[in-house]
N, C-alpha and C positions, 0 to 999 in steps of 0.2 A: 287581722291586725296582729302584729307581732313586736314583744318586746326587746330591744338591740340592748338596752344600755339604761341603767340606774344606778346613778349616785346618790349622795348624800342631799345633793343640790341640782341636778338634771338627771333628763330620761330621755331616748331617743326611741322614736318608732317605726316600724313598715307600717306604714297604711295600705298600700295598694301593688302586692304580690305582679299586677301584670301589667303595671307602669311601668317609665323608662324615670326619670328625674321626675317626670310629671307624673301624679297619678292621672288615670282614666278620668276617674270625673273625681272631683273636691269633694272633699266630707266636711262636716261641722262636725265639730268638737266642744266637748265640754268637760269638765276637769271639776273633780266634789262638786256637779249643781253649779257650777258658772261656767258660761259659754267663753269659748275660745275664739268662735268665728270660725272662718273657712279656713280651708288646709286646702291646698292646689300639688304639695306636695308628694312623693312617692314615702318622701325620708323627713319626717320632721324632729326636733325637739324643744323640748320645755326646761326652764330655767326657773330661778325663785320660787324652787320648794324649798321645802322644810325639813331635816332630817327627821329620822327615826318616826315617820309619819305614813301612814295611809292614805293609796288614791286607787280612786274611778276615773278611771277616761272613758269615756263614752265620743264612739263614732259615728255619725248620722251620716248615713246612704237614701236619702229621700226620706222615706217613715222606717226604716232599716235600721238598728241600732246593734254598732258592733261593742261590747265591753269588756274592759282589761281592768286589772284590779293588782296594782304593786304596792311597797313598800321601802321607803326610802331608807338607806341604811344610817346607823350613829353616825355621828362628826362629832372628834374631843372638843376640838375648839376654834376660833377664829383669829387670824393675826391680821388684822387692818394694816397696809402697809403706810398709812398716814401717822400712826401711833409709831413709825419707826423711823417719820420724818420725813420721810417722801410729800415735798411739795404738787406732783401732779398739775404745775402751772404751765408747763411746754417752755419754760426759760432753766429751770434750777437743775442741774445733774441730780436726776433722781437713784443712778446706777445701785450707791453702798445701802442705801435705805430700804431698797427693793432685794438687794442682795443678802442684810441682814433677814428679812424678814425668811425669806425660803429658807437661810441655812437655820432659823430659830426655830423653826417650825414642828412640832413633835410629832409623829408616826399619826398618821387617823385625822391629821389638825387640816385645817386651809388657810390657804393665802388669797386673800382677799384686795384685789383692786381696784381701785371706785372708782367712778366717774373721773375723766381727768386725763392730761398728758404729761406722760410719762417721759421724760430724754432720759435716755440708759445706753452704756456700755453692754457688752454682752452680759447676761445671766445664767448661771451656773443651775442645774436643778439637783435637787435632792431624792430620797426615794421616800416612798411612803406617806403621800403629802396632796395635795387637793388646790391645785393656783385657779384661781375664778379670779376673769375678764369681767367685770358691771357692762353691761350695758353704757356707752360714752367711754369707758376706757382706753385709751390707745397709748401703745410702749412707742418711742419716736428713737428709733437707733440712730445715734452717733453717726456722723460723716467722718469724721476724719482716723484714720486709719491707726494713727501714731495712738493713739489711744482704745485702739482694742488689742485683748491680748491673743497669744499665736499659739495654737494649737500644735506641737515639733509631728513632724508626718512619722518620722521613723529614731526611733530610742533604743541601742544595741543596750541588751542585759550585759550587766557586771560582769559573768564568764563568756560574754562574745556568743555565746550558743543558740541566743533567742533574740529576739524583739520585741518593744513596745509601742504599738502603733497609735497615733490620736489623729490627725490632718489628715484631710485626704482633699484627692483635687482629681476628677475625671477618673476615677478606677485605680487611682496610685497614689503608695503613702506619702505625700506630699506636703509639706507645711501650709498650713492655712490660717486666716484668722477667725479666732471662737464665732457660733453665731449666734443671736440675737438671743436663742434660747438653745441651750448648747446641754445634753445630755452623755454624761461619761458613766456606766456599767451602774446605772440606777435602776430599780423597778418601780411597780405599784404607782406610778403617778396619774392623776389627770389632769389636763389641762382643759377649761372646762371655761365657757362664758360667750356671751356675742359682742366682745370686742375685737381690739383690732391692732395686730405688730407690725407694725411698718415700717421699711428697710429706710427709706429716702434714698433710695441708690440716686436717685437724679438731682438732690440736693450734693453730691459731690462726685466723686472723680472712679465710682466703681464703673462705671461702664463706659470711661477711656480708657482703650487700649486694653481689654479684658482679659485677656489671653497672656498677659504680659505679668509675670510674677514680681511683686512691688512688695518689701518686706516679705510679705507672706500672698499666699492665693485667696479669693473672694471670699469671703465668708456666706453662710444659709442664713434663713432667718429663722429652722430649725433642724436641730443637729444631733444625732444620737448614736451612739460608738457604744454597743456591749450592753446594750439594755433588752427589760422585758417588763412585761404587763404595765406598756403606756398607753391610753385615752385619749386624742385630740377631738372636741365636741365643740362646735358653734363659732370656733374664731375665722376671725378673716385676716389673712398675712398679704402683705401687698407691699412691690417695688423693693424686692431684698436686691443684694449684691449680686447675687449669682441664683444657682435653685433655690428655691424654697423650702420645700420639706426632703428632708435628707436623712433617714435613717439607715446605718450599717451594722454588720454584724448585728442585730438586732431579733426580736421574736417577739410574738405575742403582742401585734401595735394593733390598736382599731381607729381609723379617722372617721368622723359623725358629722354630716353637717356642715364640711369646713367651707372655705372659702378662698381662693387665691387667685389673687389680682397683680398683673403687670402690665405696662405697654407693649403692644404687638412689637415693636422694633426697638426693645428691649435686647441684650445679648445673653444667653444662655439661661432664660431664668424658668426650665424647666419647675413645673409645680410640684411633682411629686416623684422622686427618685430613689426608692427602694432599692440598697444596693447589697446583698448576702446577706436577706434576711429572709426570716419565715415566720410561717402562719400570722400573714396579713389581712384585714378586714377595712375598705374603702364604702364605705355609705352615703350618699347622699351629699357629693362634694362637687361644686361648680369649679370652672378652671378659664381662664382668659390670660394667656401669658405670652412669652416672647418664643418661647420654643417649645418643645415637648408638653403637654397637657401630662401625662404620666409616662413614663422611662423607668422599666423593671429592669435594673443593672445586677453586676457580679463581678465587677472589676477589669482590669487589664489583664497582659497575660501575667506580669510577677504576682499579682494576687490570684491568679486561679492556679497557676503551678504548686506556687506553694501553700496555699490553702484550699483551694476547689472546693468552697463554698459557695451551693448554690442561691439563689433568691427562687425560694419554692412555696406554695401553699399560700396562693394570692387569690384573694377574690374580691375587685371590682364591681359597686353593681350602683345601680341606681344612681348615679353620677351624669355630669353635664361641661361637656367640653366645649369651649364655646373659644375660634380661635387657635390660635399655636399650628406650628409645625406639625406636630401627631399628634393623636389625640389617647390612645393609648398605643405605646411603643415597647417592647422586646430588644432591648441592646442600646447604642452597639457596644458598650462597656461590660459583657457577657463573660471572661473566662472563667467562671467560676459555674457557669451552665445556668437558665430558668427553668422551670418544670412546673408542671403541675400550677398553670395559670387560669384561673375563670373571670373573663369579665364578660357580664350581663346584664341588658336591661340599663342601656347608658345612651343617651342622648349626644351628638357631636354637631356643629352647624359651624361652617366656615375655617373647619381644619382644612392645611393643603394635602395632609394623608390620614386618614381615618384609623384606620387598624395596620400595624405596623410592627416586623421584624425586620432589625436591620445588624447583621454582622460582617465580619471580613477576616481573610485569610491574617494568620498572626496572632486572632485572639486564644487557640490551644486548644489541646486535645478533651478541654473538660468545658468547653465551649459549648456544652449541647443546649438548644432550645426545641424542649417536647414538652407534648402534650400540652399546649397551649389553643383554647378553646374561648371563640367572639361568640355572643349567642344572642337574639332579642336586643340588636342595636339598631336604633333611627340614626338615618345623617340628613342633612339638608344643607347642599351646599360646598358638602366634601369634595374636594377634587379630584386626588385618587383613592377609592376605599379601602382597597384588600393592596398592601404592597409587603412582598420578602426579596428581602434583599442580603444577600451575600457576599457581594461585593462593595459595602458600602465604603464613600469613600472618605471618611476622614481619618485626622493626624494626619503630621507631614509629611510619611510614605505612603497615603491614600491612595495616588494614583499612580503611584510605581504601576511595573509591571507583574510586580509580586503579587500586589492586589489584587490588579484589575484585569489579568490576562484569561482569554476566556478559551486557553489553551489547558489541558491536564498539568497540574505541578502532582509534584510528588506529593503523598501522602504521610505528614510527621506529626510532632508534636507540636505545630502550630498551626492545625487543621480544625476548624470548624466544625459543626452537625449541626444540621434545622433539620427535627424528626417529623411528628404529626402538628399539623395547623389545622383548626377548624373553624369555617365560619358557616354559621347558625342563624338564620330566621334575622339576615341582613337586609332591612327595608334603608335605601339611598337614595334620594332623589337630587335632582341638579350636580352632579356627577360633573366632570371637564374632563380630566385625561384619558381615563380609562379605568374600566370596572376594577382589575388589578391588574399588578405586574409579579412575576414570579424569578426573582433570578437566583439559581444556588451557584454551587461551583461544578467544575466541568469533573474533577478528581471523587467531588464528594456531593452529587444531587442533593439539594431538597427531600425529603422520603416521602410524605404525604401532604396535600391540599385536599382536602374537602370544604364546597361549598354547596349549602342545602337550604331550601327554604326561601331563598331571598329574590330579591327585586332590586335592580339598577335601573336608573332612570339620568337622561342626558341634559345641559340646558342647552336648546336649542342653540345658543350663542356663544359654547362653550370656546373658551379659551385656551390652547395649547401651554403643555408644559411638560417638563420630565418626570415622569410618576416617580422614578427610583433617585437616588443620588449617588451615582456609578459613573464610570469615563463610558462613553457611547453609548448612553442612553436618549435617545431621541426626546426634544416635544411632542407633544402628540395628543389628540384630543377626539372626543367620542368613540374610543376607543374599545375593544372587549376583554378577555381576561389573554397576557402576553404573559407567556410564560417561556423559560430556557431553564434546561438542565434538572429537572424533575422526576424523580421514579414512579409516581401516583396521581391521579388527579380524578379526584371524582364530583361531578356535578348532578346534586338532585333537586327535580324541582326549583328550578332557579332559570329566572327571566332577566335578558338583556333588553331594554327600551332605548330607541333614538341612536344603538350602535351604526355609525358608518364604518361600511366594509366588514369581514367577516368576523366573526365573533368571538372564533378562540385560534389564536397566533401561538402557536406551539414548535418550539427545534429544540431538539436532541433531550425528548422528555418521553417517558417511559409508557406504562398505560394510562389509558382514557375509559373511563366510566359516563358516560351518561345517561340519565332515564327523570 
């Protein structure tokens, strides 16, 4: 048992090191001498403690007892957002009452809110400060547009020589509007409780014509520009505008426990979208949305030329993809390069691609995605698992010939690189397209695949599709690993089940390792 996370008022744990979302088997818990009940969990936490207090957690493994002994740190004080006039009836604009209270709040204090619904405009956060969701809480965002405020994408400095960036929209400084919880160059926050923000995107008109910039671009239902040592622990965010969790330029975030809910045929509402930031920690977070389950970004190419920031030092683990488009994704909003990615020990069922890089020609010379490492994943259901793609085809010159020519271009400064990928101790079953698909550029391969360890497995009734999203990329179903354009390819230990026809479809790809 290991300890993630304690606050004043929660604690988050590992229980079970060689779980995936699920541990192995349930433990019983008990907290000072009172039973908790069972844990089914990998990743759990605890709520309604007490500051500046001592605890026992004690783990039951049959007659097995694992024990951890922490201490909840000081809290100054409590600001009830009802004592600031927040009605919490689901009629009254609770926006200024909630907005007083965060900005009242003093360094060490918490915001406190109770049972209840919340209708708010966007909220601003502070730094230094402790917002606790009760239990029955729920913030109900505004529909109507006219009434949130707009984020300016791009602010030329006084002497013309610099910028100041706040909006963004798909990798570019773009005007947007604020979102539902909207973080500008704060630290030290947590956001902490098992309630719940929800966007009502289907209470009004965010997702007509989505694509379509209307005053300003969609807003998140969480948003962070220039911050460090943030917390997300226990909430559940569901039916925002557009993504959900959206931090940039950012550092130092851990998410615990979360929760993010959309309709499958929902438009763009990627769950979690890390875009140039670093040293990332995802814990024990479930995902059911309309596209991407996580998308590790790094901008377009103006943000990676002229800043080449990458999104580095990510670790993914214990997490539960249920649903979406991919379920963890690399790109394609990449020019600023990823590196240095671990995700592990993560549950997927009924994504249409399981583990996923996806770039294209155009994103820039600082476009690189290495060293990025799947290890100890279950899928059930995935249809294709292992997919890189390099020619992926969106924005409105996706299927040019610039993009998708699978002829040598010159090699410039709007040239891509996928270094090392590995995939580790990948158990898939009920599989449809094919085990993976591989595609780089003909100027600029792929550098390394390795997969080791793993098992694919077919549904006998599997249904054809296009594993990659490329111009002549076939349907295709019970397929094996299809790979083009590749310098490396090693396979150890790894079993194809239920492939018809041969098993590894390879052109103009370099060496082959098997054992």
């Amino acid at each position: 048992m290991k300890c993630l996370f304690v606050s004043a008022r929660s604690c988050a744990f590992l229980l079970d090191e060689a779980g995936d979302y699920y541990a192995q088997t349930p433990r019983r818990l008990v907290l000072n001498g009172e039973s908790l009940g069972e844990e089914e969990r990998a990743v759990f936490s605890l709520f309604d403690l007490w500051p500046d207090t001592d605890y026992t957690l004690e783990a039951w493994l049959g007659d097995e007892k694992e024990t951890l002994t922490f201490r909840t740190p000081k809290e100054f004080c409590t600001l009830n957002v009802k004592r600031f006039g927040a009605k919490g009836d689901g009629e009254n604009d609770d926006t200024a009452a909630l907005q007083a209270a965060i900005l009242s709040c003093p360094d060490g204090g918490r915001v406190l809110i109770p049972n209840g619904k919340y209708v708010t405009g966007p909220l601003f956060l502070k730094s230094h400060l402790t917002l606790e969701f009760k239990k029955g809480a729920q913030l109900l965002l505004k529909t109507d547009r006219a009434q949130f405020p707009i984020l300016p994408g791009m602010t030329r400095s006084t002497d013309e020589q610099d910028e100041y960036l706040l909006g963004s929209w798909e990798g570019n400084p773009l005007s947007s509007f604020a979102s539902a919880l909207t973080g500008i160059g704060v630290e030290d926050v947590r956001l902490i409780g098992e309630g719940i923000v929800d966007g009502r995107a289907q209470e009004g008109d965010w997702w007509v014509r989505p694509k379509e910039m209307r005053g300003a671009f969609r807003p998140r239902l969480f948003y962070l520009k220039d911050c460090r040592d943030i917390t997300v622990q226990g909430l559940t965010f569901r039916n925002s505008p557009a993504w959900n969790l959206h931090p940039t330029f950012s550092e130092n975030l851990t998410f615990l426990n979360v929760r993010v809910e959309a309709p499958a045929d929902s438009p763009n509402t990627d769950g979690f979208d890390p875009e140039s930031c670093r040293r990332i920690r995802m814990y024990g977070t479930v995902f059911s949305v309309g596209d991407d389950c996580i998308a590790i970004k790094a901008g377009k190419i103006y943000m990676g030329m002229k800043y080449h920031v990458p999104c580095e030092d990510i670790e993914i683990a214990y997490c539960c993809m249920l649903d979406g488009h991919g379920g963890v994704t690399v790109g394609s909003e990449m020019a600023g390069g990823v590196r240095n990615v671990r995700v592990h020990h993560c549950f997927m069922r009924g994504n249409d691609r399981g583990l996923r890089i996806k770039t294209r020609r155009g994103r820039g010379k600082y476009a690189v995605a290495d060293d990025i490492a799947f290890s100890d994943v279950r899928m059930e259901g995935v249809r294709a698992p292992l997919v890189v793609n390099a020619m992926y085809f969106c924005d409105p010159d996706g299927k040019t010939d610039f993009v998708q020519s699978r002829e040598k271009q010159p090699v410039d400064d709007t040239t891509p690189s996928i270094g090392s990928i590995r995939f580790e101790s990948v158990r898939a079953s009920g599989c449809e397209a094919c085990v993976g698909y591989i595609l780089g550029l003909p100027e600029r391969p792929v550098g390394q695949i390795l997969i080791r360890d793993s098992v694919f497995s077919f549904r006998p009734d599997a249904r054809p599709m296009p594993p990659a999203m490329a111009s002549g990329v076939e349907a295709c179903s019970r397929r094996g690993l299809i790979a083009r354009f590749v310098d490396s390819i090693t396979l150890k230990n790894t079993r194809f089940e239920g492939v018809e026809g041969k098993e590894l479809d390879l052109e103009d790809c370099g060496k082959l390792e098997q054992m």
